[in-house]
C-alpha positions as CSV (number, residue, x, y, z in Angstrom):
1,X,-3.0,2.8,4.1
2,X,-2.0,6.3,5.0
3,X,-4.5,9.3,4.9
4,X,-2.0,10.5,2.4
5,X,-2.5,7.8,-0.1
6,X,-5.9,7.7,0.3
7,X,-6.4,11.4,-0.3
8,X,-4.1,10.6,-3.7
9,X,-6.3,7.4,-5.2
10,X,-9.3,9.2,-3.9
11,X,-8.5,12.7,-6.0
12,X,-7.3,9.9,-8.7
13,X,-10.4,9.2,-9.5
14,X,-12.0,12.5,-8.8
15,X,-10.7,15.3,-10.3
16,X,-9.7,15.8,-13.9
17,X,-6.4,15.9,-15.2
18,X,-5.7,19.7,-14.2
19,X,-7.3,19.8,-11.1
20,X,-5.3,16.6,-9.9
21,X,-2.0,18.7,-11.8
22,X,-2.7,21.9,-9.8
23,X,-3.4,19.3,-6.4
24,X,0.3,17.5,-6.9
25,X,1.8,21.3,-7.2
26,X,0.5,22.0,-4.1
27,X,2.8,19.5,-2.4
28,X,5.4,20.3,-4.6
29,X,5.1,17.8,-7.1
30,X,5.3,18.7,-10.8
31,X,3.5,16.0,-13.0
32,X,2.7,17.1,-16.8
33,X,-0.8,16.3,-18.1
34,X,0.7,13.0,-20.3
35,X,2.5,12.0,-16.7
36,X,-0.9,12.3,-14.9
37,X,-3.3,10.4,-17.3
38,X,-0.2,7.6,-17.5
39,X,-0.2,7.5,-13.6
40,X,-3.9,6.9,-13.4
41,X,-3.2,4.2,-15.9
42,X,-0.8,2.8,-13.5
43,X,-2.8,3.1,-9.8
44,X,-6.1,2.2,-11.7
45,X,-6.2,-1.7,-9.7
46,X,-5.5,0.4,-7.0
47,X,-7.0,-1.7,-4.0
48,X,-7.4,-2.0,0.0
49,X,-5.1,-4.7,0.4
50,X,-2.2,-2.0,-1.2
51,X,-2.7,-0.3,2.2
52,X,-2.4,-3.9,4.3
53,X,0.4,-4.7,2.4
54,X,1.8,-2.0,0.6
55,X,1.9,-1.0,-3.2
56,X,2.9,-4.3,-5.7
57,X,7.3,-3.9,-6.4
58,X,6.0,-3.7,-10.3
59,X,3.5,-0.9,-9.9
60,X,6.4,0.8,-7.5
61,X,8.8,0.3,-10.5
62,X,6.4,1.8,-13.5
63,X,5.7,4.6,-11.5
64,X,9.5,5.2,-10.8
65,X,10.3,4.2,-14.6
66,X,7.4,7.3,-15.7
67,X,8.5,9.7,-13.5
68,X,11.7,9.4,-12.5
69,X,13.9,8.8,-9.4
70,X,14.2,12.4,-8.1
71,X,10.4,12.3,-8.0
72,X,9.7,9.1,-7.2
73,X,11.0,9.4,-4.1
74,X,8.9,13.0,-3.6
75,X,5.9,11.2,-4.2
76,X,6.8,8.4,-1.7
77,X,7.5,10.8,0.8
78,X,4.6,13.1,0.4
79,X,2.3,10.0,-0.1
80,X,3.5,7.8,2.2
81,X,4.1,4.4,1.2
């Protein structure tokens, strides 16, 4: 699992809706408040073995499906997986 993703699912659980808004900005990711509290719906079985090996096709696709291509592949990038 990348230090990136980690830092992500970490601040997932961490920080409340804005805070987690204002951290995606700073990496140049917009997410609206609705597209946040969805995502943590998403990443919520977030687990170790995602970093061993990698996130689940379906969670990929629902996150992809809520945010978008154009994002999706921002995220990926910035994120790392």
């Amino acid at each position: 699992m990348t230090i990136q993703m980690l830092q992500w699912f970490e601040n997932l659980k961490g920080m409340n809706d804005k805070q987690l808004q204002k951290f995606a900005k700073q990496q140049e990711l917009e997410f609206s408040i609705e597209e946040i509290k969805k995502l943590r719906k998403i990443l919520s079985n977030a687990s170790i073995t995602w970093g061993i090996y990698g996130i689940p096709q379906n969670v990929r696709e629902e996150i992809e499906q809520l945010i978008g291509s154009k994002r999706y592949k921002k995220l990926r990038k910035v994120i790392g997986f």
